[in-house]
C-alpha positions as CSV (number, residue, x, y, z in Angstrom):
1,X,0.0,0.0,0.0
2,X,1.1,3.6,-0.7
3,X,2.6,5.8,1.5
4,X,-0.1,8.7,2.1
5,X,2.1,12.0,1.0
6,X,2.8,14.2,3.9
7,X,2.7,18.4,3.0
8,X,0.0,20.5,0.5
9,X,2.0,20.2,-2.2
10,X,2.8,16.7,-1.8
11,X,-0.7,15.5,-2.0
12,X,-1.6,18.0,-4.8
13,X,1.1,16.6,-6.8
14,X,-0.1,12.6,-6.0
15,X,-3.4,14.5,-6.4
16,X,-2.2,15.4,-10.0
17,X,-0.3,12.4,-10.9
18,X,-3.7,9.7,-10.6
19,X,-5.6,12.1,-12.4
20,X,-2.9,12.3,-15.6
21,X,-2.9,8.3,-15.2
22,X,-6.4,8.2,-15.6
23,X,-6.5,10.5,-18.7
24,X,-3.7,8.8,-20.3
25,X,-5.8,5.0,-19.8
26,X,-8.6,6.6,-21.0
27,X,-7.2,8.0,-24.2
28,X,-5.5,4.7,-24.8
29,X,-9.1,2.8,-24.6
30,X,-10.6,5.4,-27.2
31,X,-8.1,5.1,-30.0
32,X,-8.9,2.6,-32.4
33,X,-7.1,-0.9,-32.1
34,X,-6.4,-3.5,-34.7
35,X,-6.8,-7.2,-33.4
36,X,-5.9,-9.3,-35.5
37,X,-6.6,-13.6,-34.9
38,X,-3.9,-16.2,-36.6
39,X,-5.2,-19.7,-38.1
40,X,-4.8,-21.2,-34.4
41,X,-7.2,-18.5,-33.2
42,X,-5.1,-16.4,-30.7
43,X,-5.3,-12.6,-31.2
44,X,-2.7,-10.4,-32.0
45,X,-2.7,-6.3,-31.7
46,X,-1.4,-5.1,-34.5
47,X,0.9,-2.1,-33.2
48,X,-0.1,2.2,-34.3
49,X,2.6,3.1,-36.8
50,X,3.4,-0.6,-37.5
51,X,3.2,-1.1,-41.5
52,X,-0.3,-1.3,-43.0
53,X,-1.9,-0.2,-40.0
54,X,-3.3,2.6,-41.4
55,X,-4.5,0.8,-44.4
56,X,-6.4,-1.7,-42.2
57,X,-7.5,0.9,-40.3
58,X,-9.5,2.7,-43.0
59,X,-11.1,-0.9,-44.2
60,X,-12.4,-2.0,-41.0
61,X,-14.0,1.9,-40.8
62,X,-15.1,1.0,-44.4
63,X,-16.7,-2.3,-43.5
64,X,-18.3,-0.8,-40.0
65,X,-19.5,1.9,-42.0
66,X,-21.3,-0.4,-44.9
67,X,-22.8,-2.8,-42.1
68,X,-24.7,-0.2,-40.7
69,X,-28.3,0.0,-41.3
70,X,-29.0,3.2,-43.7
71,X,-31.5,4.4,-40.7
72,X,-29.7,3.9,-37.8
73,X,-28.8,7.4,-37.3
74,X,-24.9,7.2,-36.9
């Protein structure tokens, strides 16, 4: 268990530091992911930057977007 920090400005910077860990797993969970699954069936993530993940990118958002109903709003 963590030490509680002694001092103001001690627990406004531990204060600080969970709330940037927060944001930072939170923007991690929003940007869009590539998983890909081999012939035996495990998953693989295919890394941002990593070659062709852009391409794959843009035809999954192709796909999604030609699977949705024309009314569905979105």
């Amino acid at each position: 268990m963590r030490d509680r920090p002694k001092g103001a400005v001690a627990r406004a910077t531990a204060v600080a530091e969970g709330v940037a860990g927060a944001v930072r797993r939170r923007q991690r969970e929003r940007a869009p992911r590539i998983l890909l699954y081999r012939a035996a069936g495990d998953p693989r993530l295919w890394p941002p930057g990593a070659r062709g993940h852009d391409e794959l990118l843009e035809v999954a958002e192709r796909m999604t977007a030609a699977a949705k109903p024309a009314n569905s709003g979105n």
